[in-house]
C-alpha positions in Angstrom: 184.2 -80.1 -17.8 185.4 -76.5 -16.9 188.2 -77.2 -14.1 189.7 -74.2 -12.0 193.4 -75.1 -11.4 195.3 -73.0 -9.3 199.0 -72.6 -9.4 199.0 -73.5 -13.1 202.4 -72.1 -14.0 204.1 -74.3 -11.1 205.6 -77.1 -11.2 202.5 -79.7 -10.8 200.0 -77.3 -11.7 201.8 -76.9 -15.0 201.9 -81.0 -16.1 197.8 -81.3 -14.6 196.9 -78.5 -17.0 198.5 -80.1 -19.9 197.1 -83.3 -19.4 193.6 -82.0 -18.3 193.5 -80.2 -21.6 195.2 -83.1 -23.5 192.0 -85.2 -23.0 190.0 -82.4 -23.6 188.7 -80.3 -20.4 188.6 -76.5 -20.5 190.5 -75.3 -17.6 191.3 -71.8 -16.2 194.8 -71.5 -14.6 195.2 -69.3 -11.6 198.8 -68.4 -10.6 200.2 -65.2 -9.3 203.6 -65.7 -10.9 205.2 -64.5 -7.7 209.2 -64.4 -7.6 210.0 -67.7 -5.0 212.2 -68.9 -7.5 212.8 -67.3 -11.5 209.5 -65.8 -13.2 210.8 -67.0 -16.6 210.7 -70.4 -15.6 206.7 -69.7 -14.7 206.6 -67.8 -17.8 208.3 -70.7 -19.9 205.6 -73.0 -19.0 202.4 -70.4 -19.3 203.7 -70.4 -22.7 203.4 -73.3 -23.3 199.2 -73.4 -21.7 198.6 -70.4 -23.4 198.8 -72.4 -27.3 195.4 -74.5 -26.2 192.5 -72.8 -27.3 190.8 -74.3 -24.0 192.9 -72.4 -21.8 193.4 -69.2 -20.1 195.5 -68.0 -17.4 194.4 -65.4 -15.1 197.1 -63.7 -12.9 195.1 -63.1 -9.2 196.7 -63.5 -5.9 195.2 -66.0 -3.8 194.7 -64.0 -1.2 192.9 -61.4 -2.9 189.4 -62.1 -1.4 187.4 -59.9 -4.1 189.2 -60.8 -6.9 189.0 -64.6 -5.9 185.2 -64.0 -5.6 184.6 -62.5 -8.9 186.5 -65.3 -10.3 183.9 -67.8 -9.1 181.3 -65.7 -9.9 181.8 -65.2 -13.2 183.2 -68.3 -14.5 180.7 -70.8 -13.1 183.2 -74.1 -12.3 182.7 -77.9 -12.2 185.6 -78.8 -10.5 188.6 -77.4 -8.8 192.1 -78.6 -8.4 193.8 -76.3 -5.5 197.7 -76.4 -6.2 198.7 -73.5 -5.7 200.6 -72.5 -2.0 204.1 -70.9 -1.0 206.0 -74.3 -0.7 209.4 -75.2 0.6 210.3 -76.8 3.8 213.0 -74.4 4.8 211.9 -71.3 3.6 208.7 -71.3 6.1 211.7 -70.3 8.9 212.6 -67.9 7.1 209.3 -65.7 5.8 206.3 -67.5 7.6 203.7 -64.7 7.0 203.9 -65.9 3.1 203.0 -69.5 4.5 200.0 -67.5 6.2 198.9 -65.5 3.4 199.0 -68.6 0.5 198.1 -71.9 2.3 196.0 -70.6 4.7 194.0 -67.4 4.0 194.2 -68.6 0.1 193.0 -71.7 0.6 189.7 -69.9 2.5 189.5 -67.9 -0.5 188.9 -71.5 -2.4 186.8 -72.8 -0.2 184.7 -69.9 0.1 184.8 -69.9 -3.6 183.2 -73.5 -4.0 180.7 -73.5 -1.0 179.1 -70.7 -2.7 179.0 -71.3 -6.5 178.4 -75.2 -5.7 181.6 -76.9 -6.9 181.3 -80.6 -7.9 184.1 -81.4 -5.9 187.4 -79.8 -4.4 190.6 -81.2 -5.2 193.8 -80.2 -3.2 197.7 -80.4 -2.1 199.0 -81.4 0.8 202.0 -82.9 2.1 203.8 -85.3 3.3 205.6 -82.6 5.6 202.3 -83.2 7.8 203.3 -86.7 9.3 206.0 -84.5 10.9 207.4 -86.0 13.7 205.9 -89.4 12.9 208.6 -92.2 12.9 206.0 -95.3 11.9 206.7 -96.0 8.3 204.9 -96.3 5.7 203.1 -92.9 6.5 199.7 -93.8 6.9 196.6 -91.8 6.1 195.0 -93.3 9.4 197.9 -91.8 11.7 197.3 -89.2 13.3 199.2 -86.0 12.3 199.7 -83.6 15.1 203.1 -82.8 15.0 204.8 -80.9 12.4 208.0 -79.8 12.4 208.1 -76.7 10.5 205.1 -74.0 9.7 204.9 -75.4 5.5 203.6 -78.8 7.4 201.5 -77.2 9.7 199.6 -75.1 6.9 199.1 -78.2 5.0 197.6 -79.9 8.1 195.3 -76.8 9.0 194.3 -76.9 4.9 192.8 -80.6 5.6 191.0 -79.4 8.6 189.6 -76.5 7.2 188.6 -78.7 4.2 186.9 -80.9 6.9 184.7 -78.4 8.5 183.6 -77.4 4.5 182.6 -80.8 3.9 181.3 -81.1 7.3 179.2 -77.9 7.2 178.0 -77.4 3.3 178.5 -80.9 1.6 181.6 -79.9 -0.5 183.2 -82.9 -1.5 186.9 -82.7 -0.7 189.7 -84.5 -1.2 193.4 -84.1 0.1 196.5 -85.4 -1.5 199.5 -86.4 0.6 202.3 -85.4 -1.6 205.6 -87.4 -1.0 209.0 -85.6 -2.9 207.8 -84.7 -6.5 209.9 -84.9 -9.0 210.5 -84.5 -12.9 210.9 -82.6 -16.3 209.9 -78.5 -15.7 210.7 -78.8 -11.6 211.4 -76.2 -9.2 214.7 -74.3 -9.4 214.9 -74.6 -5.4 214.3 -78.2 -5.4 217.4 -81.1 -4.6 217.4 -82.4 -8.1 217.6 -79.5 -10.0 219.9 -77.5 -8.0 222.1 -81.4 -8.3 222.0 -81.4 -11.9 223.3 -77.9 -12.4 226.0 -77.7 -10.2 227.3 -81.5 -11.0 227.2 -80.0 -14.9 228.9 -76.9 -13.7 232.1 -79.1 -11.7 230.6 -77.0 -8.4 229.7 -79.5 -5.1 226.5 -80.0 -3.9 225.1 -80.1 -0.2 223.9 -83.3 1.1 222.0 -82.7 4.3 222.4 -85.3 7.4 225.4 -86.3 5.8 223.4 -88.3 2.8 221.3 -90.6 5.5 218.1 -89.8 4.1 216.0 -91.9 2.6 212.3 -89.9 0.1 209.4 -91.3 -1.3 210.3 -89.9 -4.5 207.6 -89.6 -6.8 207.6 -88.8 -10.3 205.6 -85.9 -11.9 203.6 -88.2 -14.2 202.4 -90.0 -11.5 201.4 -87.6 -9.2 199.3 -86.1 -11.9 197.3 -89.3 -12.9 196.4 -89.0 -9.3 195.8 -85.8 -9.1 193.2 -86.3 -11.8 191.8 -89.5 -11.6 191.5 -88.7 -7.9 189.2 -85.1 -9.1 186.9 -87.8 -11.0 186.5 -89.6 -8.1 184.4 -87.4 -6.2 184.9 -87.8 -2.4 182.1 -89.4 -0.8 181.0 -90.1 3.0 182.5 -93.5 5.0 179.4 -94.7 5.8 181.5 -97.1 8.4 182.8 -94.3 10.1 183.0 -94.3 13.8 183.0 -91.1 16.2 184.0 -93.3 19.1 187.2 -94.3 16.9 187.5 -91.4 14.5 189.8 -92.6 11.3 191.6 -89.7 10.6 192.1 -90.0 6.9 187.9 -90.3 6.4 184.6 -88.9 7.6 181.0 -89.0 8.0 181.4 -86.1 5.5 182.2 -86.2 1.9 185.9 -86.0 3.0 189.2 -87.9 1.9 192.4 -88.0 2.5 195.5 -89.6 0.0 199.2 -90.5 0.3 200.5 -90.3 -3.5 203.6 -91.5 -3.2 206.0 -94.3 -5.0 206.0 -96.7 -2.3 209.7 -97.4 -3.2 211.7 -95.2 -0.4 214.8 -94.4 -1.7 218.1 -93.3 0.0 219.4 -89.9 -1.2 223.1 -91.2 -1.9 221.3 -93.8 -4.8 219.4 -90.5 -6.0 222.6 -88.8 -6.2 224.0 -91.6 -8.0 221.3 -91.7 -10.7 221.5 -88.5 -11.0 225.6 -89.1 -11.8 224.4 -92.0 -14.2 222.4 -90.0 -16.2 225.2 -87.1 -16.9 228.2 -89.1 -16.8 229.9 -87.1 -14.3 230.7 -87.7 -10.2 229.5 -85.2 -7.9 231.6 -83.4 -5.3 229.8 -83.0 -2.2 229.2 -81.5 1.3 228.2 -83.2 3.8 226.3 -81.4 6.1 224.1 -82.2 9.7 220.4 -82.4 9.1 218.6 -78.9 8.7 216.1 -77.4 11.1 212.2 -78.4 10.1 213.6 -81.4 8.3 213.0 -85.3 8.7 215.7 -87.7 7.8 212.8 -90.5 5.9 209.4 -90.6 4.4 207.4 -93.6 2.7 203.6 -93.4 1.2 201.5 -96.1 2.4 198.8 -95.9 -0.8 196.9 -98.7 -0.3 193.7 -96.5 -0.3 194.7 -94.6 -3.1 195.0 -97.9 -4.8 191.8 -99.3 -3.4 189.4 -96.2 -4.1 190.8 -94.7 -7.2 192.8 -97.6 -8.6 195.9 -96.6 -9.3 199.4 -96.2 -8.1 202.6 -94.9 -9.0 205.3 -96.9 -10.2 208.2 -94.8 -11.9 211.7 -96.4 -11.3 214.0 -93.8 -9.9 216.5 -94.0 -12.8 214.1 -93.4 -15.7 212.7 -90.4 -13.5 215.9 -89.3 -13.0 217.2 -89.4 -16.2 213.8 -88.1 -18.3 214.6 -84.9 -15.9 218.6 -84.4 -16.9 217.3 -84.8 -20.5 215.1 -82.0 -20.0 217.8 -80.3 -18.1 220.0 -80.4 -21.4 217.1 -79.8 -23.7 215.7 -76.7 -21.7 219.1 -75.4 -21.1 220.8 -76.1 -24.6 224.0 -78.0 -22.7 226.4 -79.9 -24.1 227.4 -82.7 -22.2 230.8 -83.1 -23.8 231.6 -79.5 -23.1 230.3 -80.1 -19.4 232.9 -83.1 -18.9 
């Protein structure tokens, strides 16, 4: 199987690679290696692709309509696994012509892409930012979700629409995965536990948003990408149930699907923090801060139709998530934990 996975130096796109290759697929990786957070973290993991034969990354910007094209031309794909988009929450206030650019005129660029050279079937990322301002928990697939609260949510939701009218218009199989707080070994600089770990190592204080009344989905990398994949081998098919009159928002008369992957197990950020503490052997001094703009104070993944359809769900407790990432942490970083104290 020749799989197209783009954003294969990021975080998720990185771990799906590996373990795609692992079992023996030949993938390209697509990644523009742009400078969101450090290069040499993107670089760190390439490196680490770039030692399977069945592997090659090439370095196009999604939004680079002939260069996307050419791609598709000449490599002739089964399947493609769409990771790749500007993400962060907080950042789409600040610079929301990136969000434009990645997630929306990108993900066109893909979908062009596998109308025309006949892709088996589309895989992609959304979010769990889509459910917005959505209070009924668990988050279900079968809500509707028509209220986001910041422009990273809103992109997500307008990928799973414009997958929709693909599906709806040319057959391409699609599928959309829901996202809930990923987290794990080789994570984003930007994200909570990482920026945690470092300055609880370094004696600096954290900031804890909405004063620590939060409660994530937090899901761990590992089992986001056994969805990710077993959910690409499960090609989306039509809901031959569906009804126009009641339209269930998470399926269609089209080969279209929608998926929470999340750990079912909502978790409040204070416990986080303290696993987090656990693992080093070290308090944290914190700020406590008023919830930021774009933000929501809880999410939780109803996945019963992950479950059902694709058979599987995640499962990760919290602390051995937690503390396989302050290992890495150490590893990657060569700290010593008694120096640290």
């Amino acid at each position: 199987m020749k799989i197209l996975v783009t954003g294969a130096a990021g975080f998720i796109g990185f771990h799906t690679s590996q373990q795609l290759l692992d079992r023996g697929d030949t993938v390209v990786g697509l990644d523009n290696f742009n400078d969101y957070y450090d290069v040499a973290h993107k670089e760190a993991r390439a490196a680490i692709l770039d030692d399977y034969d069945s592997f090659r990354m090439v370095r196009i910007d999604l939004a680079d309509r002939y260069s996307m094209e050419d791609l598709f031309a000449k490599e002739g794909f089964d399947k493609v696994i769409h990771l790749a988009a500007q993400a962060g929450v907080r950042y789409s206030i600040e610079n929301p012509h990136s969000y434009i650019d990645s997630n929306i005129i990108g993900t066109l660029h893909i979908l062009e892409g596998c109308r025309h050279h006949k892709v088996e079937h589309l895989t992609y990322a959304s979010s769990s930012s889509v459910y917005g301002a959505n209070t009924t928990m668990p988050f279900s697939i079968h809500q509707n979700v028509d209220h986001p609260l910041a422009l990273y949510g809103a992109t997500k939701k307008a990928n799973e629409l414009m997958a929709h009218t693909y599906s709806n218009l040319y057959d391409l199989p699609t599928t959309g995965l829901r996202f809930f707080t990923v987290y794990g070994p080789w994570g984003r600089p930007d994200m909570a536990l990482f920026m945690f770990t470092r300055n609880i190592l370094e004696g600096k204080s954290i900031d804890v948003f909405n004063y620590g009344n939060h409660k994530r989905d937090f899901t761990y990398i590992d089992d986001i990408v056994e969805g990710v994949i077993r959910t690409s081998d499960h090609t989306a098919k039509p809901n031959e149930d569906w009804n126009p009159a009641h339209p269930d928002p998470g399926t269609s008369r089209a080969p279209y699907r929608i998926y929470n992957i999340g750990n079912q197990q909502p978790v409040e950020l204070m416990d986080y923090i303290g696993a987090i503490e656990e693992s080093i052997g070290k308090k944290a001094e914190m700020n406590l801060l008023p919830l930021q703009p774009g933000d929501v104070p809880d999410t939780w993944a109803d996945t019963s139709d992950l479950a059902t359809d694709v058979g599987y769900q995640p499962n990760t407790p919290i602390k051995e998530g937690v503390k396989n990432f302050v290992d890495w942490y150490l590893d990657f970083y060569k700290v010593d934990l008694k120096q640290s104290a």
